[in-house]
N, C-alpha and C positions, 0 to 999 in steps of 0.2 A: 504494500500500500504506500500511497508517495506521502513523503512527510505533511503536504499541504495538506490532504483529503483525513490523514491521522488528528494531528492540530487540531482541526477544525470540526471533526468528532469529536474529539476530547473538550473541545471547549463547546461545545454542544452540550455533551450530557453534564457539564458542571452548569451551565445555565438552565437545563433542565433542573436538575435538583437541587439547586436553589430557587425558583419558582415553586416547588412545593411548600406546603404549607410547614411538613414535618417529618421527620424521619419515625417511620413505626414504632421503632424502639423507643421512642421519647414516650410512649406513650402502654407501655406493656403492663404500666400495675396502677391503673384509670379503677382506683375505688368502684366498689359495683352503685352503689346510687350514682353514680356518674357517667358510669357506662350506656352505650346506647346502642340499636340493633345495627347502623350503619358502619362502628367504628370510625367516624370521621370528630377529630379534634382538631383542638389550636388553641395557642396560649397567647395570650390577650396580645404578643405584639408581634406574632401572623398576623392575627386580628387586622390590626393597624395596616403592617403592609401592604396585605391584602387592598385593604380600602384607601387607599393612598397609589396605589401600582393601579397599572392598566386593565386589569380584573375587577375592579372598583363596577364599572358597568355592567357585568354578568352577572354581579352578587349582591342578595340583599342582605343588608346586614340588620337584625330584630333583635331589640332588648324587649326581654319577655316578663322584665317584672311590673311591682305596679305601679301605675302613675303615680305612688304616694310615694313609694320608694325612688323612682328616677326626680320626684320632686324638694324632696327633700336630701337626699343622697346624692345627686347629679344625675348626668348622664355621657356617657362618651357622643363627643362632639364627629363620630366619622357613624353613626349609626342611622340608619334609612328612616327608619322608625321605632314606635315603643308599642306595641300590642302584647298588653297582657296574658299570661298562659294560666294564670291565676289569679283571682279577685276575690275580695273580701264580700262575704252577704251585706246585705242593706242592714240589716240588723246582726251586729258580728256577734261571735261566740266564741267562747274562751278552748282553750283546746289544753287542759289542762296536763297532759304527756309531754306536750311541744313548750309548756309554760308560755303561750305566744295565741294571739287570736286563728280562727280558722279560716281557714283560704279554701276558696272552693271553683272546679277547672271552669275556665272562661270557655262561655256555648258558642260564643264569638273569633275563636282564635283562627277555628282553620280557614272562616271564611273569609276573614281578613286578610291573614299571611297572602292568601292567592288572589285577593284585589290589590294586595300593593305588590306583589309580582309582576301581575299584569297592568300595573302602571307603571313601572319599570322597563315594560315592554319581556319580562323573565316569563320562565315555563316552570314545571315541578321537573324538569332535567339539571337546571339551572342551579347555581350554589347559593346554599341559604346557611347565614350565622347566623346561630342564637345565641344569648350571652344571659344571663340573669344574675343572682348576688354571688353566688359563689358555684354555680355549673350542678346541680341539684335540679332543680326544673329546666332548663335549660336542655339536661339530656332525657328529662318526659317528653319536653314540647318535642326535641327530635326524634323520638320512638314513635309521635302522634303522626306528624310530618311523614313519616317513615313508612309508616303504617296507610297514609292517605296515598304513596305511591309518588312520593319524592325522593330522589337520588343522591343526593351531595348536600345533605345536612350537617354541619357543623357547629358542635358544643363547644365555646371555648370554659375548658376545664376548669379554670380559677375564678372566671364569673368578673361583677363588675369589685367588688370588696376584696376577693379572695376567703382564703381558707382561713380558720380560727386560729390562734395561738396558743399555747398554754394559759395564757394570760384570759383566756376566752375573749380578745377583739381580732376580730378580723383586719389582723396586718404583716400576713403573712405574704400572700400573691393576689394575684389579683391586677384589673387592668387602675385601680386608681394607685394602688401601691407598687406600680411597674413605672408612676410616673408621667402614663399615658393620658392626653389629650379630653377634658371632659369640661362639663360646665353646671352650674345650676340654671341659667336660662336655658329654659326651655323653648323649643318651636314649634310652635302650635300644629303646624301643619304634619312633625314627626308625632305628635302625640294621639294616641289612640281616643274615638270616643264613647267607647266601652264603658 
């Protein structure tokens, strides 16, 4: 093979894989609440490149917690939208196992995800992130997703907070404690109205 046509494969497949989001290994001992039937991950600064690189337009990027949470908490500023995967009853209730009120699945989600797909001009072949507080619903919404007969779902594993610390706060990973790009203004237009 002539050294130009070698070169030029060689630097072919390093731009291939670096274009992926991840090497499989990074991802072999994905906690089972996290896991999800696609096996598709990324850690909040995939996340970013992704939506920052040329792929930005094939992919919709979904924070799936709840508008109380992205309002109060932030929201990453490279995100399509916010459609809840979970929402609180009109009249909440206390969920005294979780020490925390109860959330119960949004009747709204799938129909949504697939109206702002296809205002995106996306299909369900198309790549879809979800990210929620710590990648817990995030890899339900992807199993639902999943399950509706989508292909390239995307759980980022650390969520928007990240994972807890000994300390029990969450400031361990995560895409706010990576540093990454977020804001408390809101845009009405990214916000679900669920």
């Amino acid at each position: 093979m002539p050294v130009g046509r070698m070169t030029f494969g060689v630097i072919g497949a390093i731009a291939l894989m670096a274009a992926l989001p991840a090497v499989a290994g990074d991802f072999d001992s994905v906690p089972e609440k996290k896991a999800t039937a696609l096996k598709l991950y990324l850690h909040p600064k995939d996340a970013l490149a992704r939506m920052n690189g040329p792929e930005a337009a094939k992919t919709l990027f979904i924070d799936v917690r709840t508008p109380q949470e992205a309002m109060f908490v932030g929201m990453a500023s490279v995100v399509d939208a916010n459609i809840p995967y979970m929402v609180m009853p009109e009249l909440p209730e206390w969920d005294a196992k979780k020490n925390a009120y109860k959330l119960m699945a949004n009747s709204g989600f799938l129909p949504a995800v697939i109206a702002k797909l296809e205002a995106k001009g996306l299909g369900k072949n198309d790549t879809v992130i979800l990210m929620c507080r710590s990648g817990d619903r995030s890899a339900t919404a992807a199993n639902l997703l999943a399950k509706a007969g989508f292909t390239k779902v995307y759980s980022v594993l650390e969520g928007f907070e990240g994972d807890l610390s000994k300390e029990g706060r969450r400031a361990v990973n995560g895409w706010k404690n990576d540093g990454l790009p977020w804001s408390y203004e809101l845009a009405k237009d990214k916000m679900s109205s669920l």
